[in-house]
LOZAFI-897999 format. One record per residue (C-alpha): x, z, y; residue number from 1; residue in three letters. Coordinates in nm, 2 decimals. Example, Ala and Ser with C-alpha at 12.3 -4.5 7.8 and 13.67 -1.06 7.14 Angstrom:
2
<r X="1.23" Z="0.78" Y="-0.45" seq="1" type="ala"/>
<r X="1.37" Z="0.71" Y="-0.11" seq="2" type="ser"/>
% end
This chain:
155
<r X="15.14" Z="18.31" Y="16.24" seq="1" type="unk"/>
<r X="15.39" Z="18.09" Y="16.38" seq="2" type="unk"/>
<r X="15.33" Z="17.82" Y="16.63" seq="3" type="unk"/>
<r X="15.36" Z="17.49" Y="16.51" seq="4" type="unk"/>
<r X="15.56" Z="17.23" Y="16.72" seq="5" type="unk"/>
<r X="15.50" Z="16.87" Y="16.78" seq="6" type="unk"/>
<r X="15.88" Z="16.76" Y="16.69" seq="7" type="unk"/>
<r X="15.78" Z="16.36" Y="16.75" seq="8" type="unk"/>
<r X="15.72" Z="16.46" Y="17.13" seq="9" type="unk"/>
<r X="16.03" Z="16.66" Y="17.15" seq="10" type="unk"/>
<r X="16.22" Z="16.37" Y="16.96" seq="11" type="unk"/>
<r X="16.07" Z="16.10" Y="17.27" seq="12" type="unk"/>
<r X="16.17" Z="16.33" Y="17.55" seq="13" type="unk"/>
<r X="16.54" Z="16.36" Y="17.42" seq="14" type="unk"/>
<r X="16.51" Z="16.02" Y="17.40" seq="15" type="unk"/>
<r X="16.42" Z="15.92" Y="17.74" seq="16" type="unk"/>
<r X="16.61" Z="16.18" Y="17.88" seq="17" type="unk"/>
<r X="16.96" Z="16.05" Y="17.71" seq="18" type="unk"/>
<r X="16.88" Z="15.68" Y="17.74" seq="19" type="unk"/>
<r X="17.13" Z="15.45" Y="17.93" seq="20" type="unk"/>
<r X="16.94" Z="15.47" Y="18.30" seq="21" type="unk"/>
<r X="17.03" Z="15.60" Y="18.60" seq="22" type="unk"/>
<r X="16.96" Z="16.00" Y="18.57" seq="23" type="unk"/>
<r X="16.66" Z="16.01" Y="18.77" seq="24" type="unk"/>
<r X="16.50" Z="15.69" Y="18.57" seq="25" type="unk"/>
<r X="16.54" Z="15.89" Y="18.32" seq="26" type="unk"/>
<r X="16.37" Z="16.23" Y="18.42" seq="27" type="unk"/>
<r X="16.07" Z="15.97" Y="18.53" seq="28" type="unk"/>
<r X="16.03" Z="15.80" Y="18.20" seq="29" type="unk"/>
<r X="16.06" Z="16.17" Y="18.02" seq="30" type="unk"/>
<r X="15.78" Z="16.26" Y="18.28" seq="31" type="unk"/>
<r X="15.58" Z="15.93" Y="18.24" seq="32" type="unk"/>
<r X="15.61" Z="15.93" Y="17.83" seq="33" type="unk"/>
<r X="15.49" Z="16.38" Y="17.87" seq="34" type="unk"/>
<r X="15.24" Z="16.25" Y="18.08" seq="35" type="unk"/>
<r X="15.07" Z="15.94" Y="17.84" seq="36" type="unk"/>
<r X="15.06" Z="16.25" Y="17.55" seq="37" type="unk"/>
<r X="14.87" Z="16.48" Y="17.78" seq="38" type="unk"/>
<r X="14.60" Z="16.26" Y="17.85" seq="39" type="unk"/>
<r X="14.54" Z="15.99" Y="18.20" seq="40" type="unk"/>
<r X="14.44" Z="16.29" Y="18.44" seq="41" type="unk"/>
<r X="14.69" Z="16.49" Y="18.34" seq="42" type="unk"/>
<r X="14.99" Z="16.60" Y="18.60" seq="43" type="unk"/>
<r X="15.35" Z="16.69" Y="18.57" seq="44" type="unk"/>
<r X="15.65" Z="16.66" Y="18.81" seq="45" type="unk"/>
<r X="15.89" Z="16.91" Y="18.93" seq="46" type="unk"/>
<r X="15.88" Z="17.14" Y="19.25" seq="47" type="unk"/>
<r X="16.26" Z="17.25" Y="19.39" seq="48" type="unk"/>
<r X="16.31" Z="17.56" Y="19.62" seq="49" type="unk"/>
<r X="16.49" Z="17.48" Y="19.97" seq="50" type="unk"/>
<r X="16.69" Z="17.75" Y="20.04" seq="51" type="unk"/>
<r X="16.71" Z="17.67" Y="20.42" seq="52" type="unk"/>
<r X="16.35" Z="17.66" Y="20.49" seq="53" type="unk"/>
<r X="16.28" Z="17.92" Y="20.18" seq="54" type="unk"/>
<r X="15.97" Z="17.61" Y="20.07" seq="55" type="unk"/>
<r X="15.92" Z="17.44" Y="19.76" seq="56" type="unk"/>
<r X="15.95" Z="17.11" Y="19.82" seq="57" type="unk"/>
<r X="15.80" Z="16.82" Y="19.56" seq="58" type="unk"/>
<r X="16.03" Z="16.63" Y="19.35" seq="59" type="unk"/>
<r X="16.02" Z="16.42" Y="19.05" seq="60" type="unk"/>
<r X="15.65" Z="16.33" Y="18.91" seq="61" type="unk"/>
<r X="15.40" Z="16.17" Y="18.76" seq="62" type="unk"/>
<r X="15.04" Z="16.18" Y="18.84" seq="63" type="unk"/>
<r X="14.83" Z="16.13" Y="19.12" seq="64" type="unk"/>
<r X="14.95" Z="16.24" Y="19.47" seq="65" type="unk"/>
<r X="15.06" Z="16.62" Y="19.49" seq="66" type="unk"/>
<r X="15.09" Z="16.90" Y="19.74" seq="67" type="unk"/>
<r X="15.43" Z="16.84" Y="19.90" seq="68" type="unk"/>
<r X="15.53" Z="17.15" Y="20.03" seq="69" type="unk"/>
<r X="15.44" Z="17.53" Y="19.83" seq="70" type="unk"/>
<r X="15.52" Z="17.82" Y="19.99" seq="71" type="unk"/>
<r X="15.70" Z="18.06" Y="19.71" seq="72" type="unk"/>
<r X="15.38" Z="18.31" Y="19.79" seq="73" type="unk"/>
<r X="15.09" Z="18.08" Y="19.73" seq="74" type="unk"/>
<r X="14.94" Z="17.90" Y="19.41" seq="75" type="unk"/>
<r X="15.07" Z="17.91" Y="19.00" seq="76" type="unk"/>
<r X="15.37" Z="17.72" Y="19.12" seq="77" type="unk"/>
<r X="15.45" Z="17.97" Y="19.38" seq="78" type="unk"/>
<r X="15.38" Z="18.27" Y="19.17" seq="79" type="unk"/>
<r X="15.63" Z="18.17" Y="18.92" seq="80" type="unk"/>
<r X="15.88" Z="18.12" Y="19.19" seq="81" type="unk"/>
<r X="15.84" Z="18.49" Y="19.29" seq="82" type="unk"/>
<r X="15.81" Z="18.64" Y="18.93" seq="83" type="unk"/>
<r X="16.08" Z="18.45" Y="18.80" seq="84" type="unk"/>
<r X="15.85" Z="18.41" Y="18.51" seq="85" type="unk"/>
<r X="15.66" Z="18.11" Y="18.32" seq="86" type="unk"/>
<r X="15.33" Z="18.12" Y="18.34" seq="87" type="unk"/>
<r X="15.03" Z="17.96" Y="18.17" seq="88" type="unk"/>
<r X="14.66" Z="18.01" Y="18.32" seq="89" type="unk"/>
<r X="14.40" Z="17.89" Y="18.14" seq="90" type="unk"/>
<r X="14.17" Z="17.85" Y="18.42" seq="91" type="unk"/>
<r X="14.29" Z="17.79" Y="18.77" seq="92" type="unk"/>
<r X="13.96" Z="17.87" Y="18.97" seq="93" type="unk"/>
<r X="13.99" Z="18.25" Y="18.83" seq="94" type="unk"/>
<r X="14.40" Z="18.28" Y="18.97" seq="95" type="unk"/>
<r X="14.44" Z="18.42" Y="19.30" seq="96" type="unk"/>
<r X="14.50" Z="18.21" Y="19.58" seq="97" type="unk"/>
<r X="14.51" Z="17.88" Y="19.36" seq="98" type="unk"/>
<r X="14.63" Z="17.59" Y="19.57" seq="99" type="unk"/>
<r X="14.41" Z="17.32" Y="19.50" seq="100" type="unk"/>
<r X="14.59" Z="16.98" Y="19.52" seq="101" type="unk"/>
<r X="14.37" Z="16.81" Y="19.26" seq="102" type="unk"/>
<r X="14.02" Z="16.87" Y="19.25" seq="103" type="unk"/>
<r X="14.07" Z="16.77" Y="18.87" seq="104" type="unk"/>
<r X="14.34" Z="17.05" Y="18.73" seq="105" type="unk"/>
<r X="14.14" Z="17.30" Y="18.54" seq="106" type="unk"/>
<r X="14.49" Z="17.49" Y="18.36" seq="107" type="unk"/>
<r X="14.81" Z="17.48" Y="18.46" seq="108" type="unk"/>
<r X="15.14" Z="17.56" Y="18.29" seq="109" type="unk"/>
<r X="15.50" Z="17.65" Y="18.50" seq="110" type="unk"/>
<r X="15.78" Z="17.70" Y="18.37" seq="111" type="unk"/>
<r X="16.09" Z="17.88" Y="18.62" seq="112" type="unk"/>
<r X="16.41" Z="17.69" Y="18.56" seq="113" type="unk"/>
<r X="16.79" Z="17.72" Y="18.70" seq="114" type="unk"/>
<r X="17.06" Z="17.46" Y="18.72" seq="115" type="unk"/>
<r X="17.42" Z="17.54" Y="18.67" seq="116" type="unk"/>
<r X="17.45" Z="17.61" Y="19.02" seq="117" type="unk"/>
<r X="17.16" Z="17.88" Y="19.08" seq="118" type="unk"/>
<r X="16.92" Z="17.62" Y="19.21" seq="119" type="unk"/>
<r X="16.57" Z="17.67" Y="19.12" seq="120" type="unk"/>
<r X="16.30" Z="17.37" Y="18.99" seq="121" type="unk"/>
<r X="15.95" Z="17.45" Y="18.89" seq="122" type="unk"/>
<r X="15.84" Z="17.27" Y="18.63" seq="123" type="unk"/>
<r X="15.47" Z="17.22" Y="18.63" seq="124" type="unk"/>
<r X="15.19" Z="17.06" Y="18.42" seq="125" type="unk"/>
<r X="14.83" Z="17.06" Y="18.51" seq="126" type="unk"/>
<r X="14.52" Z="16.97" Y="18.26" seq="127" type="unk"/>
<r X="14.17" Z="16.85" Y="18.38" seq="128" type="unk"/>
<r X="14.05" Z="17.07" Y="18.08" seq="129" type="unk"/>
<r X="13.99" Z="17.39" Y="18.09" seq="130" type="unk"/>
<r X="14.24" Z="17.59" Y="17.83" seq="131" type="unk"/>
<r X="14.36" Z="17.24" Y="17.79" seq="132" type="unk"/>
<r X="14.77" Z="17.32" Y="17.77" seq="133" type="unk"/>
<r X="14.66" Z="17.59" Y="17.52" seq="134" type="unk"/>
<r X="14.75" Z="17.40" Y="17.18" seq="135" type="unk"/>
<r X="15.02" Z="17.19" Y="17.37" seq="136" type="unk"/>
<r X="15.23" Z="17.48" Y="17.51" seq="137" type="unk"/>
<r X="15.48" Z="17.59" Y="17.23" seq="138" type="unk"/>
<r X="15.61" Z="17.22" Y="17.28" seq="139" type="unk"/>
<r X="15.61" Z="17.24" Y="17.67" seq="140" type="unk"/>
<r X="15.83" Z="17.55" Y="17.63" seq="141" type="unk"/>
<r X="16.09" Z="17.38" Y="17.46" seq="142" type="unk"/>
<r X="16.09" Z="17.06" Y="17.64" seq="143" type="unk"/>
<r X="16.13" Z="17.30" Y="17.98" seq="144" type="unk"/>
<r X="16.45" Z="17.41" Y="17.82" seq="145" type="unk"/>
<r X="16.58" Z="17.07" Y="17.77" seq="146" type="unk"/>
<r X="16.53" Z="16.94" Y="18.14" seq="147" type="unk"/>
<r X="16.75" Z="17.22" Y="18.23" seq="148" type="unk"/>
<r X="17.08" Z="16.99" Y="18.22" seq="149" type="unk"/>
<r X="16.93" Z="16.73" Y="18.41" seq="150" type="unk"/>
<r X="16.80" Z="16.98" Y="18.69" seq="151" type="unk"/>
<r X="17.07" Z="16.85" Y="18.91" seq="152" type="unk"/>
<r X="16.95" Z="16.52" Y="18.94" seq="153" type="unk"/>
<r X="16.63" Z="16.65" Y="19.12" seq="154" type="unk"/>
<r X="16.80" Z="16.80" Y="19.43" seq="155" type="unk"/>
% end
């Protein structure tokens, strides 16, 4: 059976993401309206890979205050760094060597993205619910994809 997608939320990040702002203004409303559908405690920003000091540093976001460095080893955000893989875990207590930045994230989704030039951006969403990006994620897939033009404007 085939996943149904939210189209309305993937109709408002387009939205914000093409509006007449400056490009970062934009990325932050298209992060601030993803973050008012997944619910108050929810998190969602951006990590970028430094190539000189081989760390993922913290970039564009919107929740509350995040872990600012992640080494590409350590934590979901990590993982999908060195797997060059999305990844969805439903709990983040049971995945090894979980970085806890917020006592409240209970499932996380990452998603391993490239700009034109070769530069690497984790996207990343935590959930105080347990399973909680389960229903949402077929929408978080695509909207991954369309940040990928405006990956640029977070390095």
């Amino acid at each position: 059976m085939a996943v149904k997608v939210n189209q309305s939320v993937i109709f408002g990040v387009k939205t914000y993401l093409e509006m007449d702002g400056s490009p970062k203004a934009n990325l932050l409303n298209a992060l601030s309206y993803l973050r008012s559908w997944l619910g108050p405690d929810s998190w969602i920003g951006f990590y970028i890979y430094n190539k000189e000091t081989k760390i993922l540093d913290l970039s564009l976001f919107q929740g509350t205050p995040a872990c600012l460095k992640i080494r590409p080893d350590r934590g979901v955000v990590g993982a999908c760094f060195s797997q060059k893989k999305d990844i969805y875990v439903p709990d983040v207590r049971q995945f090894p060597g979980y970085i806890a930045c917020d006592a409240k994230s209970a499932s996380e989704s990452v998603f391993y993205l490239t700009d034109a030039a070769g530069r690497v951006a984790i996207f990343d969403i935590d959930s105080p619910i347990l399973d909680g990006l389960k229903k949402k994620n077929a929408e978080l897939t695509e909207i991954a994809a369309l940040f990928k033009p405006y990956l640029e404007n977070l390095f």
